[in-house]
N, CA, C and O of each residue as an XYZ file, in Angstrom:
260
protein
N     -11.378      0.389     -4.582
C     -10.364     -0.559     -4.121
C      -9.178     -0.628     -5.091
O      -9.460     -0.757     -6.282
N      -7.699     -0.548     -4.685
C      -6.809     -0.731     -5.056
C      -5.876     -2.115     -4.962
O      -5.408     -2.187     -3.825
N      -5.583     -2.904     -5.552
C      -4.517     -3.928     -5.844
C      -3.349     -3.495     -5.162
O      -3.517     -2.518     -4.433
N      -1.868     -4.122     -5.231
C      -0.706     -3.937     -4.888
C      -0.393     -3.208     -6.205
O      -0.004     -2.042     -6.134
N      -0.525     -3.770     -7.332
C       0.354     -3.321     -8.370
C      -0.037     -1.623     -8.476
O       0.795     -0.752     -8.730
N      -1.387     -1.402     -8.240
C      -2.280      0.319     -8.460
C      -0.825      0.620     -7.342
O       0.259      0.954     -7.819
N      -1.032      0.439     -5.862
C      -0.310      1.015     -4.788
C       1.212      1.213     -5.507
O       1.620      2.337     -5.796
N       1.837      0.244     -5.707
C       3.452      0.572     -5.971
C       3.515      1.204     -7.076
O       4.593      1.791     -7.165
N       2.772      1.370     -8.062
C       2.719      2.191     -9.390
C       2.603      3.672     -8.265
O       3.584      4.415     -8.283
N       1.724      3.955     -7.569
C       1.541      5.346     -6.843
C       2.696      5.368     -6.155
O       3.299      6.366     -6.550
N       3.238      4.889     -5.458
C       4.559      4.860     -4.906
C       6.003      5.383     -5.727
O       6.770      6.304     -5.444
N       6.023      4.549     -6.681
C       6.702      4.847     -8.031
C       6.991      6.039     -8.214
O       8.091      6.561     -8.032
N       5.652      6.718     -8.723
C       5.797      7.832     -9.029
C       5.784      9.008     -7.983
O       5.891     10.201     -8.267
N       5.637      8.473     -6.731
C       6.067      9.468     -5.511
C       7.368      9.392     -5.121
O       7.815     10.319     -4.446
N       8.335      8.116     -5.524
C       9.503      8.332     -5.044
C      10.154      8.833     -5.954
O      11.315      9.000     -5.580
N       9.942      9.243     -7.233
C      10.828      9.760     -8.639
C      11.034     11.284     -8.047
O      11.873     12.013     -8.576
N      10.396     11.654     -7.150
C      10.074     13.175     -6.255
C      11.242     13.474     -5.241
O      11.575     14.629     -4.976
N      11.889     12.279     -4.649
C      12.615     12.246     -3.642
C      14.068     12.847     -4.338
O      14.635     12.720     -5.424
N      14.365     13.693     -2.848
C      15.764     13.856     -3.575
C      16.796     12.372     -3.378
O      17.736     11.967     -4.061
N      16.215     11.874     -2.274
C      16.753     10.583     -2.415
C      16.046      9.300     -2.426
O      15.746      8.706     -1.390
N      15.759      8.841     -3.711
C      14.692      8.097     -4.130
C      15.459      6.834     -4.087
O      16.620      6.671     -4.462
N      14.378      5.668     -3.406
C      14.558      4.423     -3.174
C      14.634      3.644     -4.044
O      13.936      3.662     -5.057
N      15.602      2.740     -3.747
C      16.225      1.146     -5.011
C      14.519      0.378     -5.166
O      13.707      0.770     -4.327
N      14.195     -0.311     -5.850
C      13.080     -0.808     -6.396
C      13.135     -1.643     -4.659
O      12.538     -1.291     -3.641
N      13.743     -2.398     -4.790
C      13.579     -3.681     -3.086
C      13.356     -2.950     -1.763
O      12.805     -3.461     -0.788
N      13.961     -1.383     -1.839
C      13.305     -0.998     -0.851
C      12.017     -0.345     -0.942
O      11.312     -0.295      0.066
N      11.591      0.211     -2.139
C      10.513      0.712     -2.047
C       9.400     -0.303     -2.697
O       8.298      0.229     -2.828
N       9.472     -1.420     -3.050
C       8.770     -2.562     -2.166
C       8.546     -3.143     -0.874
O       7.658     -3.853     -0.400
N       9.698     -2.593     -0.407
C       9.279     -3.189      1.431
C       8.613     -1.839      2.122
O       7.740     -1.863      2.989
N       9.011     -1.063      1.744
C       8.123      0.240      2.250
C       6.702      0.031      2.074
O       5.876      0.373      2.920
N       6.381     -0.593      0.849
C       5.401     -0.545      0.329
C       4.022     -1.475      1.568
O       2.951     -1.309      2.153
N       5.320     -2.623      1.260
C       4.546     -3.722      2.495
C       4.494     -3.366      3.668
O       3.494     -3.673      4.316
N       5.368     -2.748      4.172
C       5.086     -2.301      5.621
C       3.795     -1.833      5.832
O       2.861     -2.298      6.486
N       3.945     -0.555      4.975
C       2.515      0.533      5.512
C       1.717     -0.328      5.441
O       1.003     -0.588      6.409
N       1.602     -1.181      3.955
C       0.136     -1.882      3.993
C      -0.242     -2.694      5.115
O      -1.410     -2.646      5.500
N       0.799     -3.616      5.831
C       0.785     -4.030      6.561
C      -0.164     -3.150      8.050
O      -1.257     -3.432      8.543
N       0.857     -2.014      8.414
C       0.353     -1.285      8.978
C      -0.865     -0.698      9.384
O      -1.201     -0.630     10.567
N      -1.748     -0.138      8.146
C      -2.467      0.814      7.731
C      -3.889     -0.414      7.852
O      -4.946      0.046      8.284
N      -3.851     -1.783      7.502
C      -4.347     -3.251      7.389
C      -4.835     -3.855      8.812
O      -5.891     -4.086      9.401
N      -2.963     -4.010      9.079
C      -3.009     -5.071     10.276
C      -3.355     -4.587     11.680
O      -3.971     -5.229     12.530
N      -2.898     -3.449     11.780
C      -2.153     -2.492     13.220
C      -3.234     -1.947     13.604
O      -3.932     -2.393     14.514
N      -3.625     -0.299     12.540
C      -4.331      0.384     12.498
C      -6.126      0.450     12.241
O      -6.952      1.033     12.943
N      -6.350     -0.344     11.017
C      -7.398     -0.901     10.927
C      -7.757      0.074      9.880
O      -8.937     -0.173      9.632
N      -7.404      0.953      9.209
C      -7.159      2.369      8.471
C      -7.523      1.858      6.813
O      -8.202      2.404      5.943
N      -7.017      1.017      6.818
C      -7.425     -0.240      5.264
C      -8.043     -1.472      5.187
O      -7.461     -2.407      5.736
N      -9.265     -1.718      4.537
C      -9.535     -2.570      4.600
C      -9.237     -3.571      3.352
O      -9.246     -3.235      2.168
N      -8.982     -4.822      3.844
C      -8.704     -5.949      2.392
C      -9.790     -7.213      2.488
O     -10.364     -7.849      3.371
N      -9.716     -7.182      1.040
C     -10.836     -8.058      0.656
C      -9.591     -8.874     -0.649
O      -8.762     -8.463     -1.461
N     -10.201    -10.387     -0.124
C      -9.273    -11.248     -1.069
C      -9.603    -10.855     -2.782
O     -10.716    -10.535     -3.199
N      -8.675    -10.940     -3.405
C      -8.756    -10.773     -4.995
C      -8.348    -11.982     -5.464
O      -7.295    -12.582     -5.247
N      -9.558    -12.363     -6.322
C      -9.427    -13.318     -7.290
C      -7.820    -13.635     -7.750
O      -7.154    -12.779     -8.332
N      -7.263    -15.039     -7.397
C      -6.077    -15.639     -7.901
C      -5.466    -15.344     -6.512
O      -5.702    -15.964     -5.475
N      -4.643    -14.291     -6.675
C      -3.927    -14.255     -5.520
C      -3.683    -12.305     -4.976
O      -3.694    -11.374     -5.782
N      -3.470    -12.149     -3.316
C      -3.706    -10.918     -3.364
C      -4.943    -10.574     -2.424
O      -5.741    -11.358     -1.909
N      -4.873     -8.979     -2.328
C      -5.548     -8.271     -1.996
C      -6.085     -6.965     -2.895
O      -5.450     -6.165     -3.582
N      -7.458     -7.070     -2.620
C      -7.829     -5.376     -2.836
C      -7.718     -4.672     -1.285
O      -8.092     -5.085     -0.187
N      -7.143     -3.627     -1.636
C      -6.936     -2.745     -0.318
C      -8.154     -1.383     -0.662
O      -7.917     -0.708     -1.663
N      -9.099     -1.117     -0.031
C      -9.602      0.310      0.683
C      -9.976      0.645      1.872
O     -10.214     -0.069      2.846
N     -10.030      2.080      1.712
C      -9.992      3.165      2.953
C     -11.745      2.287      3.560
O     -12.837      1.981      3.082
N     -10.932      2.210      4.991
C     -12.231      2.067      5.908
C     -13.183      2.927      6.507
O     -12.776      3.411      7.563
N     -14.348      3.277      6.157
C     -15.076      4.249      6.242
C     -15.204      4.354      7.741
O     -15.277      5.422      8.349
N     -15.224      3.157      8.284
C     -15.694      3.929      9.758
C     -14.298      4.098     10.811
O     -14.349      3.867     12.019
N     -12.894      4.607      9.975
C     -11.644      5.010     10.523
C     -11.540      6.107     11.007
O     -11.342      7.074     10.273
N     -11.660      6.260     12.546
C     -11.581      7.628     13.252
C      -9.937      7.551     13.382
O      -9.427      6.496     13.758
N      -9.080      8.756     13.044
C      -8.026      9.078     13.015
C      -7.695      9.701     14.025
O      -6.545     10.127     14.138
């Protein structure tokens, strides 16, 4: 299971790749979307509350793609 901060740190260093790499505010909302997405929509992530505030996000094993 991954946190937000693990996810946008991976993000981070995937957008330093772009030839046109995103302002920090957008690649925070990118960030939220998918999770959103991948969470809410799809069912593709699963979250489990984290102590204080937050989510742990992982891959849902029984996700047929």
């Amino acid at each position: 299971p991954m946190n937000s901060a693990a996810l946008l740190e991976i993000f981070e260093n995937e957008n330093k790749t772009l030839a046109k790499p995103l302002d920090d505010k957008q690649l925070r909302n990118a960030l939220s979307r998918t999770v959103h997405k991948l969470a809410n929509k799809q069912d593709a992530v699963l979250k489990e509350n984290f102590g204080g505030k937050g989510f742990l996000y992982s891959l849902n094993p029984n996700f047929n793609a």
